[in-house]
C-alpha positions as CSV (number, residue, x, y, z in Angstrom):
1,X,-18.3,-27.2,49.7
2,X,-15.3,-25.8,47.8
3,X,-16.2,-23.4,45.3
4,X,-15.3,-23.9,41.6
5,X,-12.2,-21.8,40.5
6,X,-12.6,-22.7,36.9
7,X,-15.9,-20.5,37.4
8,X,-16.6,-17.1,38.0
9,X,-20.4,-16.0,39.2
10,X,-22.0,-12.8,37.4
11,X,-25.2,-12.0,37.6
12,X,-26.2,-15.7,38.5
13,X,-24.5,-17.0,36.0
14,X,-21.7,-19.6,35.8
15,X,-19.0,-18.5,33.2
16,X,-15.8,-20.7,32.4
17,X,-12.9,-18.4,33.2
18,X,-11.6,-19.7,29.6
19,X,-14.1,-18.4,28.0
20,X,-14.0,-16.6,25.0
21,X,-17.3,-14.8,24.6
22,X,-19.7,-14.4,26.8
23,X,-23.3,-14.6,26.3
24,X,-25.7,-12.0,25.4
25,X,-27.5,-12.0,28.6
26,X,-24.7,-11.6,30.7
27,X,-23.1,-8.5,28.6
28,X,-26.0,-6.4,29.7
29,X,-23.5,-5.9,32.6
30,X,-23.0,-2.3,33.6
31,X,-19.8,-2.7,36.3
32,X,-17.2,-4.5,34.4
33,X,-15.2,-5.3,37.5
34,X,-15.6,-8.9,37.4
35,X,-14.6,-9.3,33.3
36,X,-11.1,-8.5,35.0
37,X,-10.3,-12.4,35.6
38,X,-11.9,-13.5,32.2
39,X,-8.1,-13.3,30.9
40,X,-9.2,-15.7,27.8
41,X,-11.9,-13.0,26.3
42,X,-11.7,-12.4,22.5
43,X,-14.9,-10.9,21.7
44,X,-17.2,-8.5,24.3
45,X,-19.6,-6.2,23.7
46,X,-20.9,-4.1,25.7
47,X,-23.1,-1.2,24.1
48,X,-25.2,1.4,26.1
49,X,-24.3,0.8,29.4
50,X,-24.0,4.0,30.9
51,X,-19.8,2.5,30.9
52,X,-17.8,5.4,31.7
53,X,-14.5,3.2,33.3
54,X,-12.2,0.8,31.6
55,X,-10.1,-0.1,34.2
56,X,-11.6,-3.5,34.5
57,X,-10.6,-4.6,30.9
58,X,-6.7,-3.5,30.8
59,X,-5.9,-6.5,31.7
60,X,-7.9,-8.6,28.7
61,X,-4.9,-8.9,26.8
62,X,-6.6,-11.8,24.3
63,X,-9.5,-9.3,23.2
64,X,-9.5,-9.1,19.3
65,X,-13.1,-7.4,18.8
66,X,-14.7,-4.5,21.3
67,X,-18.1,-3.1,21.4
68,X,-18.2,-0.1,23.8
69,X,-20.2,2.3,21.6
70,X,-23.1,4.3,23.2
71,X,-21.6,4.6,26.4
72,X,-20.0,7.6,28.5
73,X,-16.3,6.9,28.1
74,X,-13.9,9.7,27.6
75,X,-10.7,7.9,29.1
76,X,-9.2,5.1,26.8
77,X,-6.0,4.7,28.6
78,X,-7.1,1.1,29.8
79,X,-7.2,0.0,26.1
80,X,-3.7,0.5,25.4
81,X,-2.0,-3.0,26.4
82,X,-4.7,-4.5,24.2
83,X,-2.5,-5.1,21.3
84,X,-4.2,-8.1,19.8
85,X,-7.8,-6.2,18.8
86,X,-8.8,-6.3,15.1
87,X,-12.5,-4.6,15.7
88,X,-12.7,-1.7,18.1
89,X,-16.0,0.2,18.3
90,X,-16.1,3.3,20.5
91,X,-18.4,5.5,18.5
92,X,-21.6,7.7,20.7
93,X,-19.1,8.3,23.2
94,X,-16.9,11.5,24.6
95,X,-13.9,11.1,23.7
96,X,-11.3,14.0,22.3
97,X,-8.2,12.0,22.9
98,X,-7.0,9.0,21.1
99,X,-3.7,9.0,21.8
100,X,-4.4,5.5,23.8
101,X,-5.0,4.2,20.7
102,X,-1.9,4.4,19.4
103,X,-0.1,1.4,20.1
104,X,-3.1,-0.6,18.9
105,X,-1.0,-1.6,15.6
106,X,-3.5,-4.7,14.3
107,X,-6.6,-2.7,14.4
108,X,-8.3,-3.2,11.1
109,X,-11.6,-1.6,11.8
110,X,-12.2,1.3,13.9
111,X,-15.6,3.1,14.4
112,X,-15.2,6.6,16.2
113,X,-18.2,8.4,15.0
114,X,-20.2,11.0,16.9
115,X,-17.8,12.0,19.6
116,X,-15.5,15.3,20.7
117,X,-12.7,14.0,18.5
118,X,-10.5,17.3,16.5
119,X,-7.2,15.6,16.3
120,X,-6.9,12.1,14.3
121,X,-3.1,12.2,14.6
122,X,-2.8,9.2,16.5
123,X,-4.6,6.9,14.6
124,X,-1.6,7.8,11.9
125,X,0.1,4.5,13.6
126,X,-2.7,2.6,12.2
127,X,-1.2,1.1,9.4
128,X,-3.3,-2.0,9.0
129,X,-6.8,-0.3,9.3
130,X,-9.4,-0.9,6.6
131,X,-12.5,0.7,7.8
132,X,-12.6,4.2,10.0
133,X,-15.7,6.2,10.9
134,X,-15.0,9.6,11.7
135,X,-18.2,10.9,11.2
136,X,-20.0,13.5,13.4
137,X,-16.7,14.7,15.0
138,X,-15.6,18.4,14.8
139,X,-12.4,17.7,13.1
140,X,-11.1,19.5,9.7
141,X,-7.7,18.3,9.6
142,X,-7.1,14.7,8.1
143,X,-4.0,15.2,6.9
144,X,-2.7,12.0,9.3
145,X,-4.5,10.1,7.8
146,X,-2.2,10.2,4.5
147,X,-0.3,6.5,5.0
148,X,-3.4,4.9,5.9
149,X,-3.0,3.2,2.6
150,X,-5.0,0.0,3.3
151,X,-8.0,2.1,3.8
152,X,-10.9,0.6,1.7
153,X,-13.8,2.3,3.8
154,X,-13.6,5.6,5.0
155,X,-16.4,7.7,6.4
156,X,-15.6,11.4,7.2
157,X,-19.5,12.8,6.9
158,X,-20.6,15.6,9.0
159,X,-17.5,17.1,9.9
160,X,-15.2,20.3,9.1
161,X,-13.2,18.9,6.5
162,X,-12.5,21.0,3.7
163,X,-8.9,20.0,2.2
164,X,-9.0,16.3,0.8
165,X,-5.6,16.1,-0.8
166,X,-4.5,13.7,1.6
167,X,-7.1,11.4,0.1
168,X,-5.2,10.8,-3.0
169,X,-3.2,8.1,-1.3
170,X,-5.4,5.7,-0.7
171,X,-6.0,3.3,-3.8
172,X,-7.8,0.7,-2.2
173,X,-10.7,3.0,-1.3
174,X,-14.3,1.5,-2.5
175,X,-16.3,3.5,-0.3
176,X,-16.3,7.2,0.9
177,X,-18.4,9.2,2.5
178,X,-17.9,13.3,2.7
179,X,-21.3,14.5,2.9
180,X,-22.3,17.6,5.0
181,X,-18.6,18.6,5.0
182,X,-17.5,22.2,3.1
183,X,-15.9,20.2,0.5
184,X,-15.6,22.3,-3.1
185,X,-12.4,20.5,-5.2
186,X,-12.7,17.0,-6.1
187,X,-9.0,16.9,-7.8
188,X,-7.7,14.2,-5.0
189,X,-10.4,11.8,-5.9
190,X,-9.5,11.7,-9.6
191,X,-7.1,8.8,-9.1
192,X,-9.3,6.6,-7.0
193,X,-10.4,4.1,-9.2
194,X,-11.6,1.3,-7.3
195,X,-14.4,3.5,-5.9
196,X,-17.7,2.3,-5.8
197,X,-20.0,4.4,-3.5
198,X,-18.8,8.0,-2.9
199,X,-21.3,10.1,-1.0
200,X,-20.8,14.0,-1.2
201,X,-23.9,15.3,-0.7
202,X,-24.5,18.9,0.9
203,X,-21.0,20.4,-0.2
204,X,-20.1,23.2,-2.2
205,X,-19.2,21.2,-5.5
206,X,-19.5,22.4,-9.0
207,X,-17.0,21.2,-10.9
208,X,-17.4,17.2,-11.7
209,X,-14.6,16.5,-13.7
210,X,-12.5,15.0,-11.6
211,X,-15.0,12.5,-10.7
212,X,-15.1,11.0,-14.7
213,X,-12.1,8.6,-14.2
214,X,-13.8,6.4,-11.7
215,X,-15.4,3.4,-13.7
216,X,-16.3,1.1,-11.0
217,X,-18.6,3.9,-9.6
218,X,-21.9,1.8,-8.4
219,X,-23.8,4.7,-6.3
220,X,-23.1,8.5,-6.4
221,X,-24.6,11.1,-4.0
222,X,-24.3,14.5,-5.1
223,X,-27.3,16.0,-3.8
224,X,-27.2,19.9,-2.6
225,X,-24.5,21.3,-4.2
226,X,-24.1,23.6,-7.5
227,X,-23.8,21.2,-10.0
228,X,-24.8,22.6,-13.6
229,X,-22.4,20.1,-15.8
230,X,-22.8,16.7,-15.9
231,X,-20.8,15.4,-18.9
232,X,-17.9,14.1,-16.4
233,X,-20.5,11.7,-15.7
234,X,-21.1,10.4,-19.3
235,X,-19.2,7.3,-19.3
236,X,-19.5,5.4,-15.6
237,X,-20.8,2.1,-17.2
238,X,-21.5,0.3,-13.7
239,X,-23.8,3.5,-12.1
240,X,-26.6,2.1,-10.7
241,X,-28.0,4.7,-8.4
242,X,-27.5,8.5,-8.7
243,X,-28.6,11.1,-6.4
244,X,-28.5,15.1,-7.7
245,X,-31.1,16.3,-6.1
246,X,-31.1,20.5,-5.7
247,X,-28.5,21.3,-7.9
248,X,-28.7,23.9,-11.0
249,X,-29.0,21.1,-13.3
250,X,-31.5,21.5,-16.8
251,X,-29.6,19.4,-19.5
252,X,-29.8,15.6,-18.8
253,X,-28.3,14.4,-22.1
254,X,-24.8,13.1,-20.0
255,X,-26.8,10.6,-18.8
256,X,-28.2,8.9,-22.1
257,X,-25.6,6.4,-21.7
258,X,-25.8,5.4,-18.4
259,X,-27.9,1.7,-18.8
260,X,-27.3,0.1,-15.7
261,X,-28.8,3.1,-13.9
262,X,-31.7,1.7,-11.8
263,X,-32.4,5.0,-9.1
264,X,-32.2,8.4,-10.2
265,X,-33.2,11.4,-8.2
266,X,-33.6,14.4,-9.4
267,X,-35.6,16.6,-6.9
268,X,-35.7,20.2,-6.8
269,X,-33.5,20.9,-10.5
270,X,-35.4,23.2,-13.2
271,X,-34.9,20.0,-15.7
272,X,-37.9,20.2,-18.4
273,X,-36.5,17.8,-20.7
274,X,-36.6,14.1,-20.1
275,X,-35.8,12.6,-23.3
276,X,-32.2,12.1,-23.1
277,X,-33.4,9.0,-20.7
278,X,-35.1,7.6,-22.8
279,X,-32.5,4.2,-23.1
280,X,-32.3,3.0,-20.0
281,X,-34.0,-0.1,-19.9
282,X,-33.1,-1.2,-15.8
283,X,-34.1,2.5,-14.6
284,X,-37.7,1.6,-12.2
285,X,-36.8,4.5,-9.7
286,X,-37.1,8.5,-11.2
287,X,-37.9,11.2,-8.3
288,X,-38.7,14.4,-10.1
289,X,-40.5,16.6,-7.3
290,X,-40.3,20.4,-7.8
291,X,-39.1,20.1,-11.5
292,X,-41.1,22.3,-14.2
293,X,-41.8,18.8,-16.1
294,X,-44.8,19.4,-18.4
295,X,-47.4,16.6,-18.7
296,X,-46.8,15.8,-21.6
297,X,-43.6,15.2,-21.0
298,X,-44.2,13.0,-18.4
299,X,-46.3,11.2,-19.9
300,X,-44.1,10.3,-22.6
301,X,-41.4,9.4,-20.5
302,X,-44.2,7.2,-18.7
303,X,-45.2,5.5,-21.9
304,X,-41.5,4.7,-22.7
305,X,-41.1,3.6,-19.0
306,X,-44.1,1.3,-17.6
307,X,-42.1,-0.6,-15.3
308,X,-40.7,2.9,-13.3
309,X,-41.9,4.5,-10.5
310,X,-42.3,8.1,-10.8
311,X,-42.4,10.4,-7.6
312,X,-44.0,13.6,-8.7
313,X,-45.2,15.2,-5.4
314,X,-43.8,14.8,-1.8
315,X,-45.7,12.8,0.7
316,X,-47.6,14.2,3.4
317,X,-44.8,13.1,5.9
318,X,-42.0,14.6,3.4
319,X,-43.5,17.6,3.7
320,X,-43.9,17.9,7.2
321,X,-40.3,17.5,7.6
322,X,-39.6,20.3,5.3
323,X,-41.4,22.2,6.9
324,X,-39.8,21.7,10.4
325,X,-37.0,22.2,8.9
């Protein structure tokens, strides 16, 4: 019996060699060597596979969207005729080079997070890209970035970044994430003002005022810094969720304005007074562990409040952590 050339056998399994995705089961695949003559491919994905060599997909030239995170890849030279992807996911890899990624010229989302990575400057050729995670990757230098100007989410946490100026450029950004970097100036932020989620969380921040241009701010992490001041924050009409936990903060009356907020966290602060948050009818989440609130302070905000949740004292399991830490 002649065998059927329109198919190809893997793992028991009869794929079409036109096919354009394969199915789930079969992409538990670890030896890629037979995804060579799938030339029709658009979508694979192919995460935690113990995939260390790319050879095998070089020649998937119709591939718009690529899962290869959570493998053992440090090459990426296969990828580089692959002009028509849109999604590439390499992230929980080991990679240091991306030059391969170069010529990639329609990628519009591209997730490198948690590998060797110090030098972005070829994804500077990027010009269509939209999303980028470059978190966990001991870079400090994003100046390449600068023309990426299409960038709408950008995720740079956990790394060595200090200098941000070369955010300033990108207008379109709505979401931004710079937490556990050494960040201290927010100047190059002042002028992005389609923002709405900007995480900064365990930096050395103290000054907020660059940050009080920035209407369409929805959610604002500024937990673990040395914030004192928080009038730049007094007129952000869309806040809905604010995070400033163990900072030096004791005045709260910034905030009386702020009606849409719904979360509010204000953990480890020597804040007494809790008046000034006393209009804000949405607000059901307030987290005031390790603040010298009296009781009856509490109770008055509690009385004013019956539909918030008020966290007083750290769980059991909250605790524990702190302590391993």
């Amino acid at each position: 019996m002649t065998a059927d050339r329109r198919f190809l056998l893997i793992d028991g399994q009869k794929i079409a060699l036109d096919t354009k995705e394969l199915p789930m089961d079969v992409q538990l695949i670890r030896d890629l060597t037979p995804l060579s003559t799938l030339k029709q491919l658009e979508k694979l994905y192919l995460p935690g596979r113990l995939i260390s060599d790319l050879a095998p997909l070089a020649e998937l030239k119709e591939l718009k969207s690529l899962d290869l995170s959570m493998n053992r890849i440090t090459d990426l030279t296969p990828l580089t005729g692959l002009l028509q992807l849109r999604d590439l996911k390499l992230n929980q890899n080991q990679i240091v080079n991306l030059i391969p990624l170069a010529a990639l010229a329609q990628l519009k989302k591209l997730d490198l997070h948690e590998n060797q990575i110090t030098d972005v400057t070829p994804v500077a050729q990027l010009q269509h890209l939209a999303i980028l995670e470059l978190s966990g990757n001991p870079m400090s230098d994003i100046s390449p970035l600068t023309n990426l100007t299409r960038m709408v989410y950008l995720y740079l946490s956990n790394t060595q970044v200090q200098e941000i100026s070369h955010l300033a450029y990108m207008k379109q950004l709505r979401v931004l994430y710079l937490d556990r970097c050494r960040v201290a100036d927010l100047t190059p932020l002042a002028g992005l003002t389609r923002l709405e989620s900007l995480e900064l969380s365990n930096n050395l921040i103290s000054n907020l005022a660059p940050l009080a241009g920035l209407p369409q701010l929805s959610t604002l992490y500024l937990s673990h810094n040395r914030i004192t001041d928080l009038s730049p924050l007094a007129d952000m009409p869309k806040l809905t969720e604010l995070f400033l936990e163990h900072n030096r903060i004791t005045d709260l009356t910034p905030l009386a304005n702020l009606t849409w907020l719904h979360r509010l966290s204000l953990k480890g602060n020597p804040v007494t007074d809790l008046k000034p948050l006393g209009n804000m009818p949405m607000l059901r989440e307030l987290y005031i562990q390790d603040c010298p609130i009296g009781k009856q302070e509490l109770n008055a905000f509690k009385k004013a409040h019956p539909d918030c949740y008020v966290e007083i004292k750290e769980s059991s399991q909250q605790q524990n952590i702190a302590r391993k830490l």
